[in-house]
Structures are given as C-alpha cells and as structure tokens.
KEKE-3310 file (N, C-alpha, C; in steps of 0.2 Angstrom, whole numbers, plus 5000, padded with zeros to 4 digits):
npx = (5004:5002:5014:5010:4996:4995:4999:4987:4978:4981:4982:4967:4962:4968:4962:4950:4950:4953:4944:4931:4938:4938:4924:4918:4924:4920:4907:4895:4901:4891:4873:4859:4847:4833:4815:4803:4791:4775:4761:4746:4733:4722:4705:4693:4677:4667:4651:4636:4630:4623:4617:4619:4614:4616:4611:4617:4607:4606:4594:4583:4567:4552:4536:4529:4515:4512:4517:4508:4502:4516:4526:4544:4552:4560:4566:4573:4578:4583:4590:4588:4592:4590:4594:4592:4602:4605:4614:4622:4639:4650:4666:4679:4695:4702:4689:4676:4660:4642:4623:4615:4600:4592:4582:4575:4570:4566:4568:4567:4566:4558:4550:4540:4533:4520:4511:4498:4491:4475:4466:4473:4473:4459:4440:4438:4448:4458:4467:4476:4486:4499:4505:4518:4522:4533:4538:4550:4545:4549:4562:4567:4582:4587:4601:4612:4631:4649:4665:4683:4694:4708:4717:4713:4701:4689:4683:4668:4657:4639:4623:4605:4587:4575:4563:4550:4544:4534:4527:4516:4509:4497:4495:4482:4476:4462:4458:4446:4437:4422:4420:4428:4442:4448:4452:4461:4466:4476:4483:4492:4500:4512:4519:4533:4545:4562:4576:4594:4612:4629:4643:4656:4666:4672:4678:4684:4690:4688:4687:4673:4667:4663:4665:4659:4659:4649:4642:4628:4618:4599:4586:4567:4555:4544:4530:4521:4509:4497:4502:4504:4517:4529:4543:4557:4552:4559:4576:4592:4606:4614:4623:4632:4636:4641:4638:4644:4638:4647:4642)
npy = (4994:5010:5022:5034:5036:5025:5034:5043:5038:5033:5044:5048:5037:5041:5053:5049:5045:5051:5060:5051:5048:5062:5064:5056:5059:5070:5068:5065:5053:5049:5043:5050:5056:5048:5054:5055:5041:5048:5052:5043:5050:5063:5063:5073:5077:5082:5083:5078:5059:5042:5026:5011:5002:4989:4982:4975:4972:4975:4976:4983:4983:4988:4991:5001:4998:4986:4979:4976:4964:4958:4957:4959:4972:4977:4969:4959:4964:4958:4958:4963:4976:4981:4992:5009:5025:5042:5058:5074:5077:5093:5098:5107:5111:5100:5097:5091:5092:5088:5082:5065:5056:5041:5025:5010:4993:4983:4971:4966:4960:4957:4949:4947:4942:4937:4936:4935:4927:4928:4928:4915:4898:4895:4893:4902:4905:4915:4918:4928:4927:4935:4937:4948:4954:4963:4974:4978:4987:4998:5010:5028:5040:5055:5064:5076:5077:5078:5077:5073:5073:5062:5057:5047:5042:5046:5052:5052:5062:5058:5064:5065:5066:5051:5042:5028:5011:5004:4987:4984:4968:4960:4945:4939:4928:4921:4915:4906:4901:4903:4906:4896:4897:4909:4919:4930:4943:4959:4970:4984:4996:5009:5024:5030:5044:5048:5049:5048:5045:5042:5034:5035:5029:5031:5026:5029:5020:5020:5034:5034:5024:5021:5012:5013:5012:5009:5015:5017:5023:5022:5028:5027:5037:5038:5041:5040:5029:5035:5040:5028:5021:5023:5022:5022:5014:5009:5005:5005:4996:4999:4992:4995:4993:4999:5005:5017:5028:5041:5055)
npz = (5000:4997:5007:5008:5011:5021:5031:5032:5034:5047:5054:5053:5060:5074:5074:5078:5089:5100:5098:5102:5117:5123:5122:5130:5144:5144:5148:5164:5178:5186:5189:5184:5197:5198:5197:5214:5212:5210:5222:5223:5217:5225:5232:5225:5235:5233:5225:5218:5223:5224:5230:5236:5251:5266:5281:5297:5314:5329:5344:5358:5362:5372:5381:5392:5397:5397:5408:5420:5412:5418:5408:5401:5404:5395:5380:5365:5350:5332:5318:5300:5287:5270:5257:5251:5247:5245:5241:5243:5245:5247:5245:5255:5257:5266:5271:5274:5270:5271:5264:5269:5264:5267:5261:5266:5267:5280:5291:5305:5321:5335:5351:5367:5381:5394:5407:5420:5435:5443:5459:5463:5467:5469:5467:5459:5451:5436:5423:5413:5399:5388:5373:5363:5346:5339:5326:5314:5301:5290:5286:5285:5284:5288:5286:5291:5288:5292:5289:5286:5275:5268:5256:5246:5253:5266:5284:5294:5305:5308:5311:5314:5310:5312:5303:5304:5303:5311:5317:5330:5336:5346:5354:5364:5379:5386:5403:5410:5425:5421:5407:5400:5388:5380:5367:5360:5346:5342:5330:5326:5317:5312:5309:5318:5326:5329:5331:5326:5327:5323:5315:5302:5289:5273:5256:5240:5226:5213:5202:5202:5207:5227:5243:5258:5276:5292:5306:5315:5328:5333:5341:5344:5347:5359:5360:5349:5350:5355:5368:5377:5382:5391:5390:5376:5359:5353:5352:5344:5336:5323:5310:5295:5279:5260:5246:5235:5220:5212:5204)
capx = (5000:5005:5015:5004:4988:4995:4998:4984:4974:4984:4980:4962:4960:4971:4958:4945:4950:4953:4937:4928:4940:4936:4916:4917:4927:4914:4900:4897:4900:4885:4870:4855:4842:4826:4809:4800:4783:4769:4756:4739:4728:4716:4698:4688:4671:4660:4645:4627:4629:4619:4620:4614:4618:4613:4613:4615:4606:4602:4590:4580:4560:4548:4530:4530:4509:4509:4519:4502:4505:4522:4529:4548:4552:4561:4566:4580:4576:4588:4588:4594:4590:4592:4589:4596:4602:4607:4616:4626:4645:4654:4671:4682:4701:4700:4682:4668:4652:4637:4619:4612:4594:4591:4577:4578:4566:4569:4565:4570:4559:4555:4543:4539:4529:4520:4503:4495:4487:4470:4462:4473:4471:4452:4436:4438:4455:4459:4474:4477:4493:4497:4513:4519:4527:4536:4543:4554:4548:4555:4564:4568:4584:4588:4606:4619:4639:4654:4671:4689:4696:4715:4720:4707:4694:4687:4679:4665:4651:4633:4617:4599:4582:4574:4554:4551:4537:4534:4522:4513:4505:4498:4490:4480:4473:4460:4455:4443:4431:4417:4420:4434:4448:4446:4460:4459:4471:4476:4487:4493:4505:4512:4524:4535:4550:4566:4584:4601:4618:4635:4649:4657:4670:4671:4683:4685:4693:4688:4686:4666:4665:4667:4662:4659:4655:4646:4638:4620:4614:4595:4580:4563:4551:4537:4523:4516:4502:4493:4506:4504:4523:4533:4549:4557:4548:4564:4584:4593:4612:4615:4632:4630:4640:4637:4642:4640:4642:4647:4641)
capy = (5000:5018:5026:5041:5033:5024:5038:5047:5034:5033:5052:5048:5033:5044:5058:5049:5039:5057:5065:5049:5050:5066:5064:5050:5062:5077:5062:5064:5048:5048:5044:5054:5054:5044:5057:5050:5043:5052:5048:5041:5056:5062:5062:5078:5072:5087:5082:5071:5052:5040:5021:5004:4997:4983:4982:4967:4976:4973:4981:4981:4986:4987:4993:4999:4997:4979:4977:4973:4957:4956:4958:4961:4979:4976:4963:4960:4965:4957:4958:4968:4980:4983:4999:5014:5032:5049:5061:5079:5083:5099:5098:5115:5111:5094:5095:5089:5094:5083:5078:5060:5052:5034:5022:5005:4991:4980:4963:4967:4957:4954:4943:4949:4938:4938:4932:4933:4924:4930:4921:4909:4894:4894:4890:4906:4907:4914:4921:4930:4927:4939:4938:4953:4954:4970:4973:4987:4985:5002:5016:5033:5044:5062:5066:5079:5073:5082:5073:5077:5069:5060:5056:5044:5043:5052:5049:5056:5060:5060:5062:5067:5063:5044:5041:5021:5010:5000:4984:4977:4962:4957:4939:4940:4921:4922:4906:4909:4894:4903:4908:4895:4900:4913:4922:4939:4947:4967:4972:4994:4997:5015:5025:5032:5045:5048:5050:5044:5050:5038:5040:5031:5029:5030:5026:5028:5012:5020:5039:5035:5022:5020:5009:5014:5006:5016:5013:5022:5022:5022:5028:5027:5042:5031:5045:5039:5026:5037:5040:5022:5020:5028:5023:5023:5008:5005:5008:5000:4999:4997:4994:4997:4992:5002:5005:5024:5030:5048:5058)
capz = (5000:4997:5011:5010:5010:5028:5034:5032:5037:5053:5057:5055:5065:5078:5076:5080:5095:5105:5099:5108:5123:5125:5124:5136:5148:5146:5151:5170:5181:5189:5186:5187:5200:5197:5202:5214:5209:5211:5224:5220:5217:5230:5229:5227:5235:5230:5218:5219:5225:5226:5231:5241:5258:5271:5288:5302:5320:5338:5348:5361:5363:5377:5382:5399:5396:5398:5414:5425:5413:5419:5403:5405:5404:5387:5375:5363:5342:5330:5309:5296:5282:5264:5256:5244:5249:5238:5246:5240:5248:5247:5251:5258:5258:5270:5277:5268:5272:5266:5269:5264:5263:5264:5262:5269:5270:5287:5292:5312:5325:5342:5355:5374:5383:5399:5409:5428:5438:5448:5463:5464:5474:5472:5460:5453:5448:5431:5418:5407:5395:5381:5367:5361:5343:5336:5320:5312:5292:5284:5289:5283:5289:5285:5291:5288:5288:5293:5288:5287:5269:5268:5250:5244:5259:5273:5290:5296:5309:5307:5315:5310:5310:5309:5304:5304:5302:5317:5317:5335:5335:5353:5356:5371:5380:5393:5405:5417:5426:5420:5401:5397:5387:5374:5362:5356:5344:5341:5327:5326:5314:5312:5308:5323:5324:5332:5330:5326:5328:5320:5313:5296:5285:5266:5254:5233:5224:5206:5200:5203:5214:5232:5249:5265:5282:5296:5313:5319:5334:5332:5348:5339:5352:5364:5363:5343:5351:5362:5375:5380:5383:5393:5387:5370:5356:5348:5353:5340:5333:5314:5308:5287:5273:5257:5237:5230:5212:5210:5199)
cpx = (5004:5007:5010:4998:4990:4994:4992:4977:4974:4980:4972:4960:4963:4967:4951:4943:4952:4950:4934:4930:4936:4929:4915:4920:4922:4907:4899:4896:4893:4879:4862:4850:4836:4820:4804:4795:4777:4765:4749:4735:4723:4710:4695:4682:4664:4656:4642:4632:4624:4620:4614:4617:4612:4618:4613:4613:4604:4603:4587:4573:4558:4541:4529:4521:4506:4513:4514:4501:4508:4527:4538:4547:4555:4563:4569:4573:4581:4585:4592:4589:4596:4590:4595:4597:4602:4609:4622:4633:4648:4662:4677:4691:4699:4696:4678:4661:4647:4630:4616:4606:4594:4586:4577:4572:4570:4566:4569:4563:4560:4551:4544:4534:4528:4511:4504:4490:4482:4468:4464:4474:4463:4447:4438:4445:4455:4466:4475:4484:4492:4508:4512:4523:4529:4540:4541:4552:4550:4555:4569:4574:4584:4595:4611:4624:4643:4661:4677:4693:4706:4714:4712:4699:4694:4683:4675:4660:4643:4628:4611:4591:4579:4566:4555:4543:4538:4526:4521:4509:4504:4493:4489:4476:4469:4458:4451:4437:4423:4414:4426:4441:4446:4451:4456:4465:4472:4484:4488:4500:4505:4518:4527:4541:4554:4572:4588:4606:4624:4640:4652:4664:4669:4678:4684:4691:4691:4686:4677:4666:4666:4662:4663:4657:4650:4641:4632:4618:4606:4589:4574:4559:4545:4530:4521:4508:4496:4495:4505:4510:4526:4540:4552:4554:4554:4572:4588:4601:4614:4623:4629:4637:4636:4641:4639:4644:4640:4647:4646)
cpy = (5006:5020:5031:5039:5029:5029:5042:5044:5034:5039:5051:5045:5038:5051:5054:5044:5046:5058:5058:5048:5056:5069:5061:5055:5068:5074:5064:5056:5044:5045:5047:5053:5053:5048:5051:5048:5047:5049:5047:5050:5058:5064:5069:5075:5076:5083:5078:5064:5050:5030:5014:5002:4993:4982:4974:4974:4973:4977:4981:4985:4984:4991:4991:4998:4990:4976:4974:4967:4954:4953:4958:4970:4980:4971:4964:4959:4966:4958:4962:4972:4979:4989:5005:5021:5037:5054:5069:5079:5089:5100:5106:5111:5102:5092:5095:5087:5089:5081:5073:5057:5045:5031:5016:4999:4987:4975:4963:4964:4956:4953:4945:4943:4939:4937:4934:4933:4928:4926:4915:4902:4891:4892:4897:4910:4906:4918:4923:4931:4932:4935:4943:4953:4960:4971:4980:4986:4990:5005:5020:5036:5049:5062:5069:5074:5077:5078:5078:5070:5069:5055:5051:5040:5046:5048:5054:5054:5060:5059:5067:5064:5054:5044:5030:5017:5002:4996:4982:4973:4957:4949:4938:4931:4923:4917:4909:4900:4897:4903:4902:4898:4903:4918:4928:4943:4955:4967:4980:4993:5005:5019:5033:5036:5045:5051:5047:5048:5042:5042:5034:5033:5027:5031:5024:5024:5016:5031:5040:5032:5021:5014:5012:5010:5012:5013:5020:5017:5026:5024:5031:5031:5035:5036:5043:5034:5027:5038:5034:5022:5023:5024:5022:5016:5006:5009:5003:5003:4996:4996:4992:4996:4994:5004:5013:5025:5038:5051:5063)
cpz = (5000:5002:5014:5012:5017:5031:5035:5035:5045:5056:5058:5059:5074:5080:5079:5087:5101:5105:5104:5114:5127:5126:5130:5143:5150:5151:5160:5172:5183:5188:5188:5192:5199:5200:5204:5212:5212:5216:5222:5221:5223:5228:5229:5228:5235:5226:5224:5222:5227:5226:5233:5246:5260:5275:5291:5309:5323:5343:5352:5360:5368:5376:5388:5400:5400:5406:5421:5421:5415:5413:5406:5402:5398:5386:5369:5356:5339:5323:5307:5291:5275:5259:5251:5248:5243:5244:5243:5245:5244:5252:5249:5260:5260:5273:5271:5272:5268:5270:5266:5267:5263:5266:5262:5270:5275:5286:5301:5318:5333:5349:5362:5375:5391:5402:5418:5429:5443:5453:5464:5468:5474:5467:5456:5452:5440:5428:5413:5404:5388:5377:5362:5355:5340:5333:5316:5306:5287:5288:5283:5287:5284:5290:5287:5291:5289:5294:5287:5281:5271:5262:5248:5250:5264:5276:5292:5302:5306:5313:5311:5312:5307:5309:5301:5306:5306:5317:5326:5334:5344:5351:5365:5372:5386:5397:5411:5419:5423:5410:5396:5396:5380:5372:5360:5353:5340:5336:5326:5321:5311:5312:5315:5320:5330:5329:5330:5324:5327:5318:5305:5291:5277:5263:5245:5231:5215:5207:5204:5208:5222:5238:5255:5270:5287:5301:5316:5325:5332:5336:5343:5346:5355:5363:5353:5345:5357:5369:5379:5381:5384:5393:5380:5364:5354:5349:5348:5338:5328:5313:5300:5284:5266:5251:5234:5224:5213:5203:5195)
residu = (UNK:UNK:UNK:UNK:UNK:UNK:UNK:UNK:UNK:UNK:UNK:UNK:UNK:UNK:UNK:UNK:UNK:UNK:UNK:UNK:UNK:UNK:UNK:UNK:UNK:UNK:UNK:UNK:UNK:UNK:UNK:UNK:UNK:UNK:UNK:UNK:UNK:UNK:UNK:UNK:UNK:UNK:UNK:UNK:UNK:UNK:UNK:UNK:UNK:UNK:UNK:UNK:UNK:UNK:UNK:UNK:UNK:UNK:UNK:UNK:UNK:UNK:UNK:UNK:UNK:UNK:UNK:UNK:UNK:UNK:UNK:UNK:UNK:UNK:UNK:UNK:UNK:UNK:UNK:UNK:UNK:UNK:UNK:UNK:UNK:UNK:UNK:UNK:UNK:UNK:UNK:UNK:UNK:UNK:UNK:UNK:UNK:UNK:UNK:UNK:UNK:UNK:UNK:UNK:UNK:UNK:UNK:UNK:UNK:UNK:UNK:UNK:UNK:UNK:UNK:UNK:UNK:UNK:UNK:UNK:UNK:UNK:UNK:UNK:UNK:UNK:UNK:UNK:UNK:UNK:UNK:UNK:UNK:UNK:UNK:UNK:UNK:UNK:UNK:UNK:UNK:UNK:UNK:UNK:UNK:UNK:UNK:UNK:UNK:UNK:UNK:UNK:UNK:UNK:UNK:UNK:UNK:UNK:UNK:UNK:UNK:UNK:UNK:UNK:UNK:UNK:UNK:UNK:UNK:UNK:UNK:UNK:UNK:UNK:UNK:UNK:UNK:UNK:UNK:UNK:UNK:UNK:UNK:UNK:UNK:UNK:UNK:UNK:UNK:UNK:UNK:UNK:UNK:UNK:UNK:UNK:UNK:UNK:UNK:UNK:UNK:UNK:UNK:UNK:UNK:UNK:UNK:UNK:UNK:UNK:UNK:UNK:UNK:UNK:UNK:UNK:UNK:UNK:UNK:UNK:UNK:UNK:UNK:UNK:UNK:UNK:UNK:UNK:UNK:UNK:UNK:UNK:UNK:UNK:UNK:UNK:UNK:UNK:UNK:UNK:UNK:UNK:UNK:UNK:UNK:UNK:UNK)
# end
C-alpha cells in the first residue's frame, strides 16, 4: 500500500479515537436521579351520589303498658336491612360537608311475653297470657355529615332525624272457670319517629365508585300510640355496609 495513504489513514484513526475520549470524559460519572413517583391522586368528593347498603342490628323494645301482665320491661330485636340512599358533599380544603337520605326496607323482630294469675288457689281462679310481637319493616333517615378527607377517603360524623314503620301484633289468651279460654288478637301498625347519631368511613377504589361502612345508633320516640309507653319503642344499633356511584 501507498505510504501516504498509511499515513493518512493513521491520522484519521488517531483523530477519532481522541474525539471519543474526550466525549466520554465530558459524560458525567454519575448517574441521574430517578423522580419519585407520584402519589395516587386524591379524591375531590364534592358532587350528587347515590348508592345501596345493608345492615346486620340489635335492639332492644319494650311497652311499659303491659307490665300489669308482667311483661319484662324490654326485650331483645335482632335483623337487618336493605335499602338505597342519595346524598350531596361539598368539600372545603379537607372538610367535607354533606347531607344523605336513605330508604331502607327492614326485616327486624322481636317477642315479649308475659301472663297473671288472679284468685289463685280457688274455684275462681283465672289468667290472662298475652305475646307481644314487634317489628321494624321500613325506615327513613335524613342526616347531615361532617368529615375530614386523607388522599382517597374520609371519616366522618353523622346524626339526624329517623321516621320508621313500626308493626305490633299482641296475642292475648284468657282462662277463666266461668267463660273457658278465649283468644283475642290486636294488630297497630304506624309510623314512629326519632333520631340517630353515627359515625362512618368511606373510601373511593375508582374515579366514581366508592364503599363505605358506618355505625348508627338508632332511639325510635314512645309518645306515637297514644302515649301508651313511657319509654322509648325501639333503641337500636346498625352497623352498614354500602356502594356509592358519584356523579
């Protein structure tokens, strides 16, 4: 090969093995810092919702009326509910204001029992036995909310008014020596009100929808059946499981 043509070759190779030194030397060592990710977005929870829940509950009832049966003075009311709400928040920095409606059929029951004896010992000894049954089959609440929001859910209070649709169902037995025994039955069904005061957590899992849990306490008023009852018809504690879609 031509001398010259080495050479000239040489010089190029020799050029181009600086120029890459010299990029590789301007490179810094290091290597950049990685930003960190992002955190899950938080929820604004202003706008409309509306949804479904179901309860498990246990309550007690009484009728201080029936005590000259020897009634007891109350008695346990267990069951659950299924039911729909709708409900507006407004949320301010990290409080969120809100008020929700819901409507709820029941299946909640329970039995009192109780009877006395007259004259007895003698020909004219008689008794009267009665069964009491009572049963929660809807209810209505009205309740504002006052929560305090962290990234995708918030905790809140609630309390408000309750109207509920309360069944009695007495069976009365009477035994006497002169009449036998003879049955008598009284059904009142009516709607009572009250109040409930809770408290509940809720928490978004998509853009729309979220789940919530939530614990009411329940006291249904005693003066709806002619102030027969002096004390309350129905105390009751809900605990709720529930699915809202935001609008």
């Amino acid at each position: 090969m031509d001398p010259a043509v080495i050479r000239y070759l040489s010089v190029i190779v020799t050029a181009l093995g600086l120029s890459l030194a010299s990029s590789q030397a301007a490179e810094p060592t290091s290597h950049k810092p990685q930003a960190p990710e992002a955190p899950a977005d938080a929820v604004n929870w202003t706008g409309l919702y509306a949804g479904i829940h179901g309860s498990v509950t246990s309550g007690e009832t009484g009728l201080s009326e029936l005590a000259r049966l020897n009634f007891p003075s109350s008695w346990d009311m267990n069951g659950g509910t299924l039911g729909v709400q709708v409900g507006y928040n407004h949320q301010i920095n990290d409080v969120v204001l809100g008020i929700e409606a819901d409507y709820a059929l029941a299946g909640i029951e329970g039995r009192g029992r109780g009877g006395v004896v007259y004259f007895p010992g003698t020909p004219l000894q008689s008794e009267i036995s009665g069964n009491l049954n009572i049963g929660l089959r809807q209810m209505i609440t009205l309740r504002p909310r006052i929560g305090v929001a962290a990234g995708r859910s918030f905790v809140y209070a609630t309390a408000g008014a309750v109207a509920a649709d309360l069944e009695a169902h007495l069976e009365t037995v009477v035994t006497s020596p002169f009449f036998g025994t003879q049955r008598f039955s009284d059904t009142t069904r009516n709607f009572v009100f009250g109040w409930t005061l809770g408290a509940g957590w809720e928490h978004a899992f998509t853009d729309k929808l979220s789940v919530k849990t939530e614990y009411l306490l329940v006291t249904l008023d005693h003066d709806q059946w002619g102030n027969t009852m002096e004390e309350a018809v129905f105390r009751g504690h809900f605990l709720r499981v529930g699915l809202n879609y935001r609008f």
